[in-house]
C-alpha positions in Angstrom: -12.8 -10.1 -1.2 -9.2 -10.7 -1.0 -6.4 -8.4 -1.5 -2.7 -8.5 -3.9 -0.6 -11.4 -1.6 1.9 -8.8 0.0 5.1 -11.4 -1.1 4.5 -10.9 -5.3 6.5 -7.4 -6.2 5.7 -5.7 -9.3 8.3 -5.1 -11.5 8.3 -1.6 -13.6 9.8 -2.7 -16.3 7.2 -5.5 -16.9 4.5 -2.7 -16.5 2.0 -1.1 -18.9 -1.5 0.0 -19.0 -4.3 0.2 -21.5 -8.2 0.8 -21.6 -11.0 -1.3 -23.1 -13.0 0.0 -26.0 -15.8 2.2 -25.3 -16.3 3.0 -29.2 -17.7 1.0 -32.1 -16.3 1.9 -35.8 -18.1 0.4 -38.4 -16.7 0.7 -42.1 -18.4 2.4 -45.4 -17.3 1.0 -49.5 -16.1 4.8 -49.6 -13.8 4.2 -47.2 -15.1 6.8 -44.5 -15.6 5.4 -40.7 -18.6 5.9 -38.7 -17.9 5.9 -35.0 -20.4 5.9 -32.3 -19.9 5.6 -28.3 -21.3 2.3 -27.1 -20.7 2.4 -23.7 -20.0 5.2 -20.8 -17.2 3.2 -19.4 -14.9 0.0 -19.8 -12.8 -2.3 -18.4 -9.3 -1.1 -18.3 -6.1 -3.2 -18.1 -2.3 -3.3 -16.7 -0.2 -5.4 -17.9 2.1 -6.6 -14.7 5.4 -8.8 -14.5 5.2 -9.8 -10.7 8.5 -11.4 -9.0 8.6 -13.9 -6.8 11.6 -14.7 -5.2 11.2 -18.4 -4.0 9.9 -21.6 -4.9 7.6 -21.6 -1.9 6.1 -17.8 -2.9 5.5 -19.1 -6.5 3.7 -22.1 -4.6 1.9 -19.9 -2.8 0.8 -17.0 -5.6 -0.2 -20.0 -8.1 -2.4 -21.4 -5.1 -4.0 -17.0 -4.7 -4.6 -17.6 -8.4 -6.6 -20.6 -8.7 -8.9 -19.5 -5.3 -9.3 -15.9 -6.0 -7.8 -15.3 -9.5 -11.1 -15.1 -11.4 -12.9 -12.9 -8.4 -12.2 -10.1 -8.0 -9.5 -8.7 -5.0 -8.5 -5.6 -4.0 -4.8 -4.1 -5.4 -2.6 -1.2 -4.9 -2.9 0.5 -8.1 0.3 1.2 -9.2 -0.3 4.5 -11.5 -2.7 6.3 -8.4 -1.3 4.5 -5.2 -5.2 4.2 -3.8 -6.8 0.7 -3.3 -9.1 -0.3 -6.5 -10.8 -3.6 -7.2 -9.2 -5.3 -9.7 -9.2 -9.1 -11.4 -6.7 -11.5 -13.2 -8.7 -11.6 -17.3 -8.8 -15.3 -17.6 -8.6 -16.2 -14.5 -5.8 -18.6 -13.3 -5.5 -19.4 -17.4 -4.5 -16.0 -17.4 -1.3 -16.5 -15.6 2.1 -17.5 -17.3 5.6 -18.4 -15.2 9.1 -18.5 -16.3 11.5 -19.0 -13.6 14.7 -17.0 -13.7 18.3 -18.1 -11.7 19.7 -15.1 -9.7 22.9 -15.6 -7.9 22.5 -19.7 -7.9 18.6 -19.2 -6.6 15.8 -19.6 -8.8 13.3 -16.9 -9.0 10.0 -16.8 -10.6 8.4 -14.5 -12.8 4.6 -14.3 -13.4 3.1 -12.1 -16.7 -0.2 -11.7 -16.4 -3.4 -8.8 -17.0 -5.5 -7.6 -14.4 -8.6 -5.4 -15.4 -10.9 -2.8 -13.3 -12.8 -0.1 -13.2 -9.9 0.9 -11.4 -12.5 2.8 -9.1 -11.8 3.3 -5.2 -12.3 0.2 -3.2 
């Protein structure tokens, strides 16, 4: 299993994390809901902006994400600190750039959710 290339910095302000649902709701003509659990656990997600601050480290990362990007890889979650196995959802599909000029040197930025258990590695 591979691990979170040490070179791609998360960015907090391109952060946010969600859960997958565990619940199904299923509609009545009266308008009431019936809810039931479906499953113990699910998949949950964070939404991550990741910097990369060359050419070459964008290279690099978008080379991570086509070899490991759909397995999963051990990460650094950033809400516990503790190592968790995590994936990219969709694989290297999953993955979007922009690149970004910073004092006359082109930066990269890749969006992209990863989903876990979120579980100790």
């Amino acid at each position: 299993m591979s691990g979170w290339p040490d070179y791609a910095d998360i960015r907090a302000d391109g952060y946010s994390a969600g859960s997958g649902e565990t619940h199904a709701r299923t509609p009545f003509d009266d308008g009431m809901v019936r809810q039931e659990r479906r499953f113990a656990s699910a998949l949950r997600t964070r939404r991550l902006t990741v910097l990369l601050s060359s050419d070459a480290d964008q290279a690099r990362f978008d080379a991570w994400v086509r070899d490991s990007g759909g397995a999963w890889f051990d990460f650094t979650d950033t809400e516990t600190g503790g190592r968790v196995r995590a994936r990219i959802e969709g694989g290297a599909g999953g993955v979007r750039y922009r690149a970004r000029t910073v004092r006359n040197r082109r930066r990269w930025e890749a969006s992209m959710t990863i989903e876990g258990p979120f579980t100790a590695a």
